[in-house]
HTML snippet that shows the backbone in 3Dmol.js (N, CA, C, O; Angstrom):
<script src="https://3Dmol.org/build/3Dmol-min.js"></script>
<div id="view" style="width:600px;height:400px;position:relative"></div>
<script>
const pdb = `
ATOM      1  N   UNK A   1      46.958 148.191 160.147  1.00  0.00           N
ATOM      2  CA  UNK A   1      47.514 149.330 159.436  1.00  0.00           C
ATOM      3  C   UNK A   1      48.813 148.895 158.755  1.00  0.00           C
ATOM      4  O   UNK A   1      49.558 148.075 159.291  1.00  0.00           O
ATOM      5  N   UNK A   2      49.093 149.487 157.491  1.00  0.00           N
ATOM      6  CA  UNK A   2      49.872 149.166 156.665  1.00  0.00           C
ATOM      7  C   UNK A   2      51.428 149.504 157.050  1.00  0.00           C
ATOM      8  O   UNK A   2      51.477 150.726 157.183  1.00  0.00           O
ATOM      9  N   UNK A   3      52.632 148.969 157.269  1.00  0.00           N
ATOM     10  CA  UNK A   3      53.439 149.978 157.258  1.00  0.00           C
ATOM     11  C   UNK A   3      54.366 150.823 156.701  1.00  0.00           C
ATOM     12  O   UNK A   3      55.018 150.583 155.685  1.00  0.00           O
ATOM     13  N   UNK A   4      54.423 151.885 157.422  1.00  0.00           N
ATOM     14  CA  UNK A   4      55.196 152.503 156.789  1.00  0.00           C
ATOM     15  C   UNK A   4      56.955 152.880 156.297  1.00  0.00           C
ATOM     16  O   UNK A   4      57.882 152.946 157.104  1.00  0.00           O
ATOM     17  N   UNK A   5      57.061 153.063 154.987  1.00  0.00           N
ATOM     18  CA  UNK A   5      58.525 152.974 154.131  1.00  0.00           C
ATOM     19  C   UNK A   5      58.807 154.627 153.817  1.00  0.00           C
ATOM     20  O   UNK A   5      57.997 155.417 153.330  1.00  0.00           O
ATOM     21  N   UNK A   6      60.336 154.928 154.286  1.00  0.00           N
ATOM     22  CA  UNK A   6      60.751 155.445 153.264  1.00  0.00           C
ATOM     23  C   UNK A   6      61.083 155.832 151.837  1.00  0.00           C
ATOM     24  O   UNK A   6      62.021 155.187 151.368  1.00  0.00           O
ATOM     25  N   UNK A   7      60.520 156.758 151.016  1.00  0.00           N
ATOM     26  CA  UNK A   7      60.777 156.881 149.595  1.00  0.00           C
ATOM     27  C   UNK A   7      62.009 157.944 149.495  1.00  0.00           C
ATOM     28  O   UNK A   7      61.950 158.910 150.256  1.00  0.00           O
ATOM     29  N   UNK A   8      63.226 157.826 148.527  1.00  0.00           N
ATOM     30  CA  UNK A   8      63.266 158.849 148.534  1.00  0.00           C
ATOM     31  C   UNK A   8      63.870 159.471 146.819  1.00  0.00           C
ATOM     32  O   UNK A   8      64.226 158.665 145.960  1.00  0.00           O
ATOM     33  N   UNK A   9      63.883 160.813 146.612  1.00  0.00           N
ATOM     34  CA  UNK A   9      64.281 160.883 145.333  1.00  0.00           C
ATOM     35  C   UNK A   9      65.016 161.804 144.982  1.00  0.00           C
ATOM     36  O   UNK A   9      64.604 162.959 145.082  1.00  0.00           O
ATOM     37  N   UNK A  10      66.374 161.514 144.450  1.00  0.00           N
ATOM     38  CA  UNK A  10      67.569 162.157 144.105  1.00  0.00           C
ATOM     39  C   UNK A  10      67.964 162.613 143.031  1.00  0.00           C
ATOM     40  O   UNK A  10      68.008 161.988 141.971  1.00  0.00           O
ATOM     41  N   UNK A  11      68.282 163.725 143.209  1.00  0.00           N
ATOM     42  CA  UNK A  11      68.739 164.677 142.012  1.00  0.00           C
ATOM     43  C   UNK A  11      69.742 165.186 141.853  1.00  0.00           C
ATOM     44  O   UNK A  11      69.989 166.334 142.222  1.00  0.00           O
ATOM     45  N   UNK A  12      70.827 164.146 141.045  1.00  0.00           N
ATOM     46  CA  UNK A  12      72.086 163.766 140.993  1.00  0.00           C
ATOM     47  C   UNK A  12      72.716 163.850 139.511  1.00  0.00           C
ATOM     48  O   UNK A  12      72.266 163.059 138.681  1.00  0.00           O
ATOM     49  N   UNK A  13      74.166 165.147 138.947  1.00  0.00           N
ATOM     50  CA  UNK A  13      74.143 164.478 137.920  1.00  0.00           C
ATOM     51  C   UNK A  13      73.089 164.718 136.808  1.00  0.00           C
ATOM     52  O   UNK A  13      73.000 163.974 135.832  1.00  0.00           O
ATOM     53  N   UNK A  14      72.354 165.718 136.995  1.00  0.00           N
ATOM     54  CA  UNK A  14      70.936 165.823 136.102  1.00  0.00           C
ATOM     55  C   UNK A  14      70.464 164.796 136.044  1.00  0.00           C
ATOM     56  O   UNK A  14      70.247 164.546 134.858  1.00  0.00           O
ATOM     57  N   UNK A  15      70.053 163.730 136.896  1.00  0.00           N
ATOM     58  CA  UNK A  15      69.328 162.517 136.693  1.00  0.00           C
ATOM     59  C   UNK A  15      68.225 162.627 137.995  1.00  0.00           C
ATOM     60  O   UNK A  15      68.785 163.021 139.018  1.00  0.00           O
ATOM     61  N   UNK A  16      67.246 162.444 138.101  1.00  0.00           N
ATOM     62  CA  UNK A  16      66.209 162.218 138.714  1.00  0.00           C
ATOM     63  C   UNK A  16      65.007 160.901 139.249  1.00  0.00           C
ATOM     64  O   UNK A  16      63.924 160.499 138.823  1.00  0.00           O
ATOM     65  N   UNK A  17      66.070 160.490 140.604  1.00  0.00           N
ATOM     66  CA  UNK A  17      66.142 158.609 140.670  1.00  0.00           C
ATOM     67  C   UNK A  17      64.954 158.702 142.144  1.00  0.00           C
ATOM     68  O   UNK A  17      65.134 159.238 143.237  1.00  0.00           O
ATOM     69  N   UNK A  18      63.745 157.947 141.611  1.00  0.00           N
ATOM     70  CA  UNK A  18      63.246 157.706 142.825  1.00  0.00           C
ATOM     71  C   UNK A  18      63.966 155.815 143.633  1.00  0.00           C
ATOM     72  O   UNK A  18      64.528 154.900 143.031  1.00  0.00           O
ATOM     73  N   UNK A  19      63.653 155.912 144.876  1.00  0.00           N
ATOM     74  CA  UNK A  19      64.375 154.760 145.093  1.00  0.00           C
ATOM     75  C   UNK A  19      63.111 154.397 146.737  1.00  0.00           C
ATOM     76  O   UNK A  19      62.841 155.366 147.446  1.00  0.00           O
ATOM     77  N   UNK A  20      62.637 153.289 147.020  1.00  0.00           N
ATOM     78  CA  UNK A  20      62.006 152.850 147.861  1.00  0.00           C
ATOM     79  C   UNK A  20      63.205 152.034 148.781  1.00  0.00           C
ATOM     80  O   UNK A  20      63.866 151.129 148.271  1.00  0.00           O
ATOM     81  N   UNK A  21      63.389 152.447 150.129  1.00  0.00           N
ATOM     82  CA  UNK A  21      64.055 151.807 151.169  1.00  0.00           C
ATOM     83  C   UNK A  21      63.423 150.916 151.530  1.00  0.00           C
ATOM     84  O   UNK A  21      62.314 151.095 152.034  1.00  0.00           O
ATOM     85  N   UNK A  22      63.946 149.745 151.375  1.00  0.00           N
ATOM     86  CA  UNK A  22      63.531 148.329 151.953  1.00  0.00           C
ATOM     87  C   UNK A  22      64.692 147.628 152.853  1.00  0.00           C
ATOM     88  O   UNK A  22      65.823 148.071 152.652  1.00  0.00           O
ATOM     89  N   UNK A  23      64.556 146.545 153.863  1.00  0.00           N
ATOM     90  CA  UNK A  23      65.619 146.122 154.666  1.00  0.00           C
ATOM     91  C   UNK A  23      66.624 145.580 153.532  1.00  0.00           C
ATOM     92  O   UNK A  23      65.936 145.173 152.595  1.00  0.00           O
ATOM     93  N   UNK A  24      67.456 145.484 153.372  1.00  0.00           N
ATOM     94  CA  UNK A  24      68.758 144.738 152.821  1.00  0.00           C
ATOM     95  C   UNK A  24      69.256 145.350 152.090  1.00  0.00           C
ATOM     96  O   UNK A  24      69.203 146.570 152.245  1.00  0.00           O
ATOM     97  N   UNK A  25      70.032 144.746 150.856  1.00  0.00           N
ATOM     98  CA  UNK A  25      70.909 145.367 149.959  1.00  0.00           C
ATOM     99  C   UNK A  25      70.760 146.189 149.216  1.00  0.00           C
ATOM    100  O   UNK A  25      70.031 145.808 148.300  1.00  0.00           O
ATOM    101  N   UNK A  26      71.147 147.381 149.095  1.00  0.00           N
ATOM    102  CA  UNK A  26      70.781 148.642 148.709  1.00  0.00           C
ATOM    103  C   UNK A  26      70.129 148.143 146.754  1.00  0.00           C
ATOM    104  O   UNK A  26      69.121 148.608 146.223  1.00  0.00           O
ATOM    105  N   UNK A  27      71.048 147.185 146.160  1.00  0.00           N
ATOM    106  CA  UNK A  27      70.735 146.767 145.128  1.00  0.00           C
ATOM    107  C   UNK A  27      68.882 146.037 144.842  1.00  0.00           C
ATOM    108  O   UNK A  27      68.311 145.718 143.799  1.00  0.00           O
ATOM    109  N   UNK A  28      68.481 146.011 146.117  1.00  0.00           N
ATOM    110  CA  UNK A  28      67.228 145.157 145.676  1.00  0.00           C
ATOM    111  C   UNK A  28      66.097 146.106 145.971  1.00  0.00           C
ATOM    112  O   UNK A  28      64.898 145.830 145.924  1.00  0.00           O
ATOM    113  N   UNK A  29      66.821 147.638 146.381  1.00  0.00           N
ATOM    114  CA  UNK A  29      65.594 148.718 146.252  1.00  0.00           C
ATOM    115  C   UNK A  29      65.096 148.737 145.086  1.00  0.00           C
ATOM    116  O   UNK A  29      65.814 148.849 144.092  1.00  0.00           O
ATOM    117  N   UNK A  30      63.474 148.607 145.010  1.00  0.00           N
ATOM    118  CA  UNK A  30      63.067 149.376 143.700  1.00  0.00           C
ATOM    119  C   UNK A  30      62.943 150.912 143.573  1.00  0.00           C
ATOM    120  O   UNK A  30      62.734 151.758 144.442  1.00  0.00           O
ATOM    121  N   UNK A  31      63.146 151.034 142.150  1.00  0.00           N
ATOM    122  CA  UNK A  31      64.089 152.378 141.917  1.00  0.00           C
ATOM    123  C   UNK A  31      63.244 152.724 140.589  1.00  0.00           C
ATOM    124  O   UNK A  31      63.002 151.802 139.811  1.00  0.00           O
ATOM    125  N   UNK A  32      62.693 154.300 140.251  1.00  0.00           N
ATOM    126  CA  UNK A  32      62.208 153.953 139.339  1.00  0.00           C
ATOM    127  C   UNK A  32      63.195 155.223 138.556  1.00  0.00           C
ATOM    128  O   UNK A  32      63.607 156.037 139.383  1.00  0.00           O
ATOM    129  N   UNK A  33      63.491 155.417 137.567  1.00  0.00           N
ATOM    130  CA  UNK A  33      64.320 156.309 136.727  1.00  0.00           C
ATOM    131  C   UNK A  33      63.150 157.560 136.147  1.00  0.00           C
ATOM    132  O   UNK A  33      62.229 157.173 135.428  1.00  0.00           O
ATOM    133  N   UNK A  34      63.252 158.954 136.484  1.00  0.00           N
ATOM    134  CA  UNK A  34      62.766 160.066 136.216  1.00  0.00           C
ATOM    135  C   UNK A  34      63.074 160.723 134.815  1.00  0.00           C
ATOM    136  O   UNK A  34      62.312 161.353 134.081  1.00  0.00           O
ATOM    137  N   UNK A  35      64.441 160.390 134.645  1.00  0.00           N
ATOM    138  CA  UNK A  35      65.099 161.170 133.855  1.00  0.00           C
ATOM    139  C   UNK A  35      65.564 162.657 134.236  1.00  0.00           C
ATOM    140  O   UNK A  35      65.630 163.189 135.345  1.00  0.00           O
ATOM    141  N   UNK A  36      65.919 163.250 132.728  1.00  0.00           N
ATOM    142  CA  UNK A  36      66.724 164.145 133.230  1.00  0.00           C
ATOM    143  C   UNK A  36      65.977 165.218 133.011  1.00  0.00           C
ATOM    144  O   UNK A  36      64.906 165.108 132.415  1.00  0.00           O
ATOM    145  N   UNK A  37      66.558 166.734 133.586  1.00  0.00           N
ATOM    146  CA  UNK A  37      65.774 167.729 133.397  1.00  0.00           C
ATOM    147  C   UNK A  37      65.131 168.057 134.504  1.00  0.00           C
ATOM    148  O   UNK A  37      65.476 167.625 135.604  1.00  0.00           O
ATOM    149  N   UNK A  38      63.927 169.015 134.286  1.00  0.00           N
ATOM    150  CA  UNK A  38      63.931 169.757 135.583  1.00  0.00           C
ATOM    151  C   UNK A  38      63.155 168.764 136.939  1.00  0.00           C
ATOM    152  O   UNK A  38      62.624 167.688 136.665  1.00  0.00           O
ATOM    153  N   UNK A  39      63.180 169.183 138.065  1.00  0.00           N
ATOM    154  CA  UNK A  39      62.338 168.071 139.076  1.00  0.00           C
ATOM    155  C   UNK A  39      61.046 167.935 138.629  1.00  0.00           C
ATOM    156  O   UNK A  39      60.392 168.794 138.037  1.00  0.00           O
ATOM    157  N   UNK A  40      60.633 166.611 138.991  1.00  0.00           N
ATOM    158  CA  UNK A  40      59.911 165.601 139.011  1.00  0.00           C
ATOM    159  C   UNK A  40      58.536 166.665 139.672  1.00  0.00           C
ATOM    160  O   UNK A  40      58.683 167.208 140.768  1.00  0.00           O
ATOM    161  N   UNK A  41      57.305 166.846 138.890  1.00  0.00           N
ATOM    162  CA  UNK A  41      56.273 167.419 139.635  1.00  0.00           C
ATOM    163  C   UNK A  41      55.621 166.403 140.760  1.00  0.00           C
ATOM    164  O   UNK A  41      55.826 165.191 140.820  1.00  0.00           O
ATOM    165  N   UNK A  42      55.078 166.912 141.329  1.00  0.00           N
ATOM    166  CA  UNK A  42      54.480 165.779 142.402  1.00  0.00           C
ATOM    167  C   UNK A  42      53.960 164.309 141.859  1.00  0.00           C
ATOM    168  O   UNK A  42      54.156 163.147 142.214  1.00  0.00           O
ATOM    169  N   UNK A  43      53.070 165.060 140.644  1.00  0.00           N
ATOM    170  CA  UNK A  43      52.123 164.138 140.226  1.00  0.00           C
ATOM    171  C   UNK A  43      53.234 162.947 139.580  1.00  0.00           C
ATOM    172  O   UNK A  43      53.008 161.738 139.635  1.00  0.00           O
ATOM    173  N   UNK A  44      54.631 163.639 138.882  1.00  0.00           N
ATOM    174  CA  UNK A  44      55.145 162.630 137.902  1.00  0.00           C
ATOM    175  C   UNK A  44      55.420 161.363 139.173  1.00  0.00           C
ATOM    176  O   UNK A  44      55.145 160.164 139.137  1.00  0.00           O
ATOM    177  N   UNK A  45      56.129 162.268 140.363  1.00  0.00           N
ATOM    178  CA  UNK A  45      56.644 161.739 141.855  1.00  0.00           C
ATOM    179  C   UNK A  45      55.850 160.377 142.009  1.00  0.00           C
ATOM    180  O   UNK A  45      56.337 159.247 142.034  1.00  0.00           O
ATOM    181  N   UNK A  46      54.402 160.770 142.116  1.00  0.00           N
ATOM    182  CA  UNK A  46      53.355 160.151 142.724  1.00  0.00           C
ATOM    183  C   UNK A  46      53.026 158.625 142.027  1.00  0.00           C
ATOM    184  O   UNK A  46      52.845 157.538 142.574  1.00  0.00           O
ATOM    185  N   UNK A  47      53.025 159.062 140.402  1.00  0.00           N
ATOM    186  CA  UNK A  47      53.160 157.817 139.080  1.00  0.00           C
ATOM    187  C   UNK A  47      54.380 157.325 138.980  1.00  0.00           C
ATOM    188  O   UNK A  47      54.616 156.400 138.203  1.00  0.00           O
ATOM    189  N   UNK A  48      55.322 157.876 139.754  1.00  0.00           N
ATOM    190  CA  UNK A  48      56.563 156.581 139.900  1.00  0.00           C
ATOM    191  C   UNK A  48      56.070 155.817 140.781  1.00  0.00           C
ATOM    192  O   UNK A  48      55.680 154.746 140.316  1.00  0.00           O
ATOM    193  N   UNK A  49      55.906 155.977 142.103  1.00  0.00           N
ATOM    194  CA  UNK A  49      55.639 155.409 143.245  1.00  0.00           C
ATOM    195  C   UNK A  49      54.935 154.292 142.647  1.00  0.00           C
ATOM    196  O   UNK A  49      55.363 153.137 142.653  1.00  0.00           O
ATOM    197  N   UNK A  50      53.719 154.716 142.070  1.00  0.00           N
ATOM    198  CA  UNK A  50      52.944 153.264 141.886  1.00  0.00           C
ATOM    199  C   UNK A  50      53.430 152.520 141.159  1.00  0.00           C
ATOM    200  O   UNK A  50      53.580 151.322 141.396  1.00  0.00           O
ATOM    201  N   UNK A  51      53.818 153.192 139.975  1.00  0.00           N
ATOM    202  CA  UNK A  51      54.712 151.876 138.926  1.00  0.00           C
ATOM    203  C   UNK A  51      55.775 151.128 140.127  1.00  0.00           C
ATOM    204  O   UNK A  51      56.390 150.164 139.672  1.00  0.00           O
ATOM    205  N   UNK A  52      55.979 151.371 141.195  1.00  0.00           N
ATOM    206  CA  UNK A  52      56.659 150.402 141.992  1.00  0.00           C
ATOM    207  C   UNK A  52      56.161 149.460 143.110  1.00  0.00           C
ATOM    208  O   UNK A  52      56.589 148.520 143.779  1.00  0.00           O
ATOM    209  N   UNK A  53      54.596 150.485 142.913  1.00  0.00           N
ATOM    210  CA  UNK A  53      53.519 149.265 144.223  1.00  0.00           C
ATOM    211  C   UNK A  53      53.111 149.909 145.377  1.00  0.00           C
ATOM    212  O   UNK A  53      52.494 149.412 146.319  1.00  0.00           O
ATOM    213  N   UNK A  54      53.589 151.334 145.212  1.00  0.00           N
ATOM    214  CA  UNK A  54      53.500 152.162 146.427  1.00  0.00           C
ATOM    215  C   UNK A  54      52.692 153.404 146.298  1.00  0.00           C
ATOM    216  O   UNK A  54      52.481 154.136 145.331  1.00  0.00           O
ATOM    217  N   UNK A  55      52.162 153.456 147.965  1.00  0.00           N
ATOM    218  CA  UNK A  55      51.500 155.112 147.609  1.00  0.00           C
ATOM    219  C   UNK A  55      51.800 156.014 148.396  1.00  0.00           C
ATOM    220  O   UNK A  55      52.416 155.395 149.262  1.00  0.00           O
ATOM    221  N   UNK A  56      51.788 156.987 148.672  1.00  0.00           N
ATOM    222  CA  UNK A  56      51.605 158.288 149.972  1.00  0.00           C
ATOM    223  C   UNK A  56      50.993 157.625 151.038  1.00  0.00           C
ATOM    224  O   UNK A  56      50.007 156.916 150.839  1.00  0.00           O
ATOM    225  N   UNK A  57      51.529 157.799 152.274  1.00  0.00           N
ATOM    226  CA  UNK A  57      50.402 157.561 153.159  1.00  0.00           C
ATOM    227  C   UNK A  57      49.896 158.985 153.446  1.00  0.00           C
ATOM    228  O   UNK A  57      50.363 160.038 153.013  1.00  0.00           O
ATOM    229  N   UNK A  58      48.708 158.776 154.372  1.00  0.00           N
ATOM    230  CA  UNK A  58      48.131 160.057 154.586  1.00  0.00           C
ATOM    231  C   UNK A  58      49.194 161.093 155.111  1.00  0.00           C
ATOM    232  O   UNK A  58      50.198 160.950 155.809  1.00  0.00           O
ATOM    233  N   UNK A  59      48.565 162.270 154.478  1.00  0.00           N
ATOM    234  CA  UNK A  59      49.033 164.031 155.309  1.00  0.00           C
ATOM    235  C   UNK A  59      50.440 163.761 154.545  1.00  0.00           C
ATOM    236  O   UNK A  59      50.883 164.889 154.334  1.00  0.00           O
ATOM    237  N   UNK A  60      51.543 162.608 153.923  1.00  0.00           N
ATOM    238  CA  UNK A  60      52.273 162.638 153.836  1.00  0.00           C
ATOM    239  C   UNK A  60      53.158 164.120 153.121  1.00  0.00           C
ATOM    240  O   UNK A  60      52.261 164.909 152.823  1.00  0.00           O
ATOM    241  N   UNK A  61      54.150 164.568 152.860  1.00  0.00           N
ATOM    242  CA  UNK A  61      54.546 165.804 152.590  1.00  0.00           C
ATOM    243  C   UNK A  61      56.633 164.954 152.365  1.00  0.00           C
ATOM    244  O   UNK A  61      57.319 163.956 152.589  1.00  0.00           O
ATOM    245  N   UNK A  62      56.657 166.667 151.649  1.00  0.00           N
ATOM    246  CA  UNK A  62      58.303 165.736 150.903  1.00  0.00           C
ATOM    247  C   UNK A  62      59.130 166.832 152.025  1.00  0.00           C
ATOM    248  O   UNK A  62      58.683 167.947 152.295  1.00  0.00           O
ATOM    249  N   UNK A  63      60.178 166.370 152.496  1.00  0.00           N
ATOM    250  CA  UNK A  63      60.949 166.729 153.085  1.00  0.00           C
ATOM    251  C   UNK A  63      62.079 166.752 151.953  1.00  0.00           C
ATOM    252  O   UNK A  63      62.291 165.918 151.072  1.00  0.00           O
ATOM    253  N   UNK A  64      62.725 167.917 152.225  1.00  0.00           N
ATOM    254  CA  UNK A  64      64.241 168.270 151.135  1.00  0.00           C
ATOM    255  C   UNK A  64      65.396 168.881 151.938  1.00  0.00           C
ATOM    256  O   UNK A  64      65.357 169.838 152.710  1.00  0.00           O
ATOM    257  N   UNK A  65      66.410 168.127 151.589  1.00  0.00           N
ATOM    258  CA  UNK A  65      67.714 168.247 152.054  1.00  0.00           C
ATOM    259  C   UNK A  65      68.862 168.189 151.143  1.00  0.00           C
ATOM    260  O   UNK A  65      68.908 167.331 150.262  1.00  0.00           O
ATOM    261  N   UNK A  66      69.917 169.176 151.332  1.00  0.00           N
ATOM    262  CA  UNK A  66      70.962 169.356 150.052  1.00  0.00           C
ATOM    263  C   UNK A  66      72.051 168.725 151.153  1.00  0.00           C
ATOM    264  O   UNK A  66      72.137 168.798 152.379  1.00  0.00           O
ATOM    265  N   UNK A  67      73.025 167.915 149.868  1.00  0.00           N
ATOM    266  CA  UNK A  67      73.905 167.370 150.455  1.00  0.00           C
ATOM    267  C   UNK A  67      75.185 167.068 149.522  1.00  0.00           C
ATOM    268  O   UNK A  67      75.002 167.294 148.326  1.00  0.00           O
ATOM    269  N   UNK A  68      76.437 166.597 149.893  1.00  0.00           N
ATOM    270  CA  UNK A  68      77.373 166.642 148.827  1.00  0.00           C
ATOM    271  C   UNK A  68      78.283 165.319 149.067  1.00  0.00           C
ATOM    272  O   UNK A  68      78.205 164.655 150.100  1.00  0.00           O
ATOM    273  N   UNK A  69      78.835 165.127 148.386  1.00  0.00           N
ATOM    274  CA  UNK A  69      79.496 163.542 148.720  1.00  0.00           C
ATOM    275  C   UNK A  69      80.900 164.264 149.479  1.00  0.00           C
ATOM    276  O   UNK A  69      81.548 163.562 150.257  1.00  0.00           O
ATOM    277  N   UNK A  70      81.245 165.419 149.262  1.00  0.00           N
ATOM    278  CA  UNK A  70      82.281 166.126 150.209  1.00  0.00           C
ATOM    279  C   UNK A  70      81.916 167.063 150.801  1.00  0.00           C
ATOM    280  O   UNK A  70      81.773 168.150 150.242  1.00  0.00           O
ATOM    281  N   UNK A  71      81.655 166.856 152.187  1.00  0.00           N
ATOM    282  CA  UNK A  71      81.206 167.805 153.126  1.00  0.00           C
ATOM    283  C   UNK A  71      81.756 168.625 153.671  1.00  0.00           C
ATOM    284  O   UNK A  71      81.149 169.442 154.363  1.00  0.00           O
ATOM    285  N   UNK A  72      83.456 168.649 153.469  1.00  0.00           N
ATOM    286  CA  UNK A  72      83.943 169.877 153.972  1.00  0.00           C
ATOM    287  C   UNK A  72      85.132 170.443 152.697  1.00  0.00           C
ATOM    288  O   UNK A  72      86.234 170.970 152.850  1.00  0.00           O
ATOM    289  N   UNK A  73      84.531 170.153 151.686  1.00  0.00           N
ATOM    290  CA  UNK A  73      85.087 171.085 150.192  1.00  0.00           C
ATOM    291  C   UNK A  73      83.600 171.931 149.664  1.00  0.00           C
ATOM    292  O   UNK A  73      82.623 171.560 149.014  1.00  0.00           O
ATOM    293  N   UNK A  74      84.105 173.606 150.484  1.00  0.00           N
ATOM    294  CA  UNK A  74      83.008 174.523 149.693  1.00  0.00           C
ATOM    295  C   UNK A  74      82.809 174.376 148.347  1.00  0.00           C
ATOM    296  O   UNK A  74      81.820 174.712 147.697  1.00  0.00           O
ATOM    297  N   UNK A  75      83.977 173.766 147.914  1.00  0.00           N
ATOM    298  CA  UNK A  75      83.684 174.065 146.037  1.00  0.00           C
ATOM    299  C   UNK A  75      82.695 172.720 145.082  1.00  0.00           C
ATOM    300  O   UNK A  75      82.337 172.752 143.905  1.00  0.00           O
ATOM    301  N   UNK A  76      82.395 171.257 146.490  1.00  0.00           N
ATOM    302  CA  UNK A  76      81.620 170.594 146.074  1.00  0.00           C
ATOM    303  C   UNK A  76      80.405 170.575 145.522  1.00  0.00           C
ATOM    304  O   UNK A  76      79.408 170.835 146.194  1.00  0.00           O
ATOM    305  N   UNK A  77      80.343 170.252 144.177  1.00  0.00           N
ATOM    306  CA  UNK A  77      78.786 169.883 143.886  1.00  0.00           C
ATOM    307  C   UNK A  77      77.663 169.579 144.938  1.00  0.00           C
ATOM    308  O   UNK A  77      77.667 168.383 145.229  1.00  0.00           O
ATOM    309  N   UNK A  78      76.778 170.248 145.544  1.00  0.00           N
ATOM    310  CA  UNK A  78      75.632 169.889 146.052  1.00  0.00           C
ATOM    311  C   UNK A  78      74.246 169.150 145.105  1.00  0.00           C
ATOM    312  O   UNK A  78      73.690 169.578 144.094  1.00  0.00           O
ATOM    313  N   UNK A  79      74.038 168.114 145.766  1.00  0.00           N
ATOM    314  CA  UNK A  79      72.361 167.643 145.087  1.00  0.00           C
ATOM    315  C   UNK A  79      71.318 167.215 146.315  1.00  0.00           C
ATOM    316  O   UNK A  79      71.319 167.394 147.532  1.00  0.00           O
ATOM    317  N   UNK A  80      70.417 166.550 145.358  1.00  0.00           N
ATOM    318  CA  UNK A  80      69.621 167.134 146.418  1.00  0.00           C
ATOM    319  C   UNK A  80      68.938 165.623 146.539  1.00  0.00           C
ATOM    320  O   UNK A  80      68.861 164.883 145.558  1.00  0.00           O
ATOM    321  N   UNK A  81      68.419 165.225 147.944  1.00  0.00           N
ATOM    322  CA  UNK A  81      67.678 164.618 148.203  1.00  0.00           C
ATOM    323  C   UNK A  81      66.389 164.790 148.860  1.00  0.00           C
ATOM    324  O   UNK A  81      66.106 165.707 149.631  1.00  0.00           O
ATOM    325  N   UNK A  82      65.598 163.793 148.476  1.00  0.00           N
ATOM    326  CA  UNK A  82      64.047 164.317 149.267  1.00  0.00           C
ATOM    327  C   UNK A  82      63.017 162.924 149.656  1.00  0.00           C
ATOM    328  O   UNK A  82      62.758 161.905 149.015  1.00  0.00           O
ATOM    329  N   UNK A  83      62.559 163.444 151.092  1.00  0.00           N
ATOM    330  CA  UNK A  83      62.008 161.813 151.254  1.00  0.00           C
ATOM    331  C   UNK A  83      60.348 161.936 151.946  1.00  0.00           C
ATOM    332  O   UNK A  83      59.901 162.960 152.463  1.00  0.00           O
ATOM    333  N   UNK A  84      59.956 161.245 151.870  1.00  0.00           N
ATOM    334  CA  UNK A  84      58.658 160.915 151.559  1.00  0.00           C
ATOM    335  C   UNK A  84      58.133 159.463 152.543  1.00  0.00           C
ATOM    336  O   UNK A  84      58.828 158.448 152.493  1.00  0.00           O
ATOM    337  N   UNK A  85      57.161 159.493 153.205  1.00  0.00           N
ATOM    338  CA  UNK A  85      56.853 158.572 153.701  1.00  0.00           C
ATOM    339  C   UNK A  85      55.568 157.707 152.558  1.00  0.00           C
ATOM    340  O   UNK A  85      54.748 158.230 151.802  1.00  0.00           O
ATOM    341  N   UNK A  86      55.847 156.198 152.847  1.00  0.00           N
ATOM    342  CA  UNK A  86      54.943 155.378 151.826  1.00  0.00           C
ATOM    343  C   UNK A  86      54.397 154.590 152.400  1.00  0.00           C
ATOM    344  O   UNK A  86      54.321 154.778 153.614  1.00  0.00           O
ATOM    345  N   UNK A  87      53.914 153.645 151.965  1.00  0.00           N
ATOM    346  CA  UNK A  87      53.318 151.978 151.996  1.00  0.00           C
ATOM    347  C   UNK A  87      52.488 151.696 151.093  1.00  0.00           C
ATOM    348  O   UNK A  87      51.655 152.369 150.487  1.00  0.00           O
ATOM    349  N   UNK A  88      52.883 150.315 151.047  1.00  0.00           N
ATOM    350  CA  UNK A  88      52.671 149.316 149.802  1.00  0.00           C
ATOM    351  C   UNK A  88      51.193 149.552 149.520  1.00  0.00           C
ATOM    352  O   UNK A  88      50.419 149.653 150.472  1.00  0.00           O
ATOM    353  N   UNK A  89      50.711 149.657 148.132  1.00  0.00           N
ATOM    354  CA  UNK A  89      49.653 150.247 147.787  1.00  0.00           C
ATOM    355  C   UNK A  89      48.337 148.663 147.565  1.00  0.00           C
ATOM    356  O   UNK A  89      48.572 147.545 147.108  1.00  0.00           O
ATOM    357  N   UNK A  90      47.279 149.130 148.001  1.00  0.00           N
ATOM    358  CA  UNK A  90      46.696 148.191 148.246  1.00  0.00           C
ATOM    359  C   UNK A  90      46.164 147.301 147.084  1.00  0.00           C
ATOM    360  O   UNK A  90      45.898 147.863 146.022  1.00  0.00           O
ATOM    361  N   UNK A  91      45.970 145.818 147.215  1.00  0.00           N
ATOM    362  CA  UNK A  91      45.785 145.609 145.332  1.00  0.00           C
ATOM    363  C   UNK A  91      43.642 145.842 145.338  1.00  0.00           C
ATOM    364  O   UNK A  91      43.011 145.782 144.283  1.00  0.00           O
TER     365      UNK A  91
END
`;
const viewer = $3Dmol.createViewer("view");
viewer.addModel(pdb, "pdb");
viewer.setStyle({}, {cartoon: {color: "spectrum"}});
viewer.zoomTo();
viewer.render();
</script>
């Protein structure tokens, strides 16, 4: 069995960044760029993933969580993150 990776995709900034967690430097995640505008439908979600090598694993489902780079200023910008379980898609 294949294993399984974190995906996750942020909506920051009006920008819409998927990003695959891999061990090491945050710089050598592949990341695929959404653009801007409203969220990413599943399907667009789903055609990033592969343009990076990856798929859903089964039953998988998106988990969403709002968060702010200042956690105790009410007046902070909140965005949003959301994550997704993966693995490397088979050739």
């Amino acid at each position: 069995m294949a294993a399984t990776i974190t995906a996750h995709l942020t909506g920051r900034n009006d920008r819409w960044r998927l990003y695959v967690l891999l061990p090491g430097p945050v710089a050598d995640w592949p990341e695929y760029d959404l653009g801007s505008g409203e969220m990413p439908t599943v399907r667009e979600r789903s055609r990033a993933l592969n343009a990076l090598g990856y798929v859903f694993t089964d039953g998988a489902e998106w988990r969403w969580t709002e968060t702010t780079l200042w956690p105790n200023d009410p007046d902070a910008r909140a965005y949003l993150i959301a994550s997704v379980e993966v693995r490397e898609a088979r050739e």
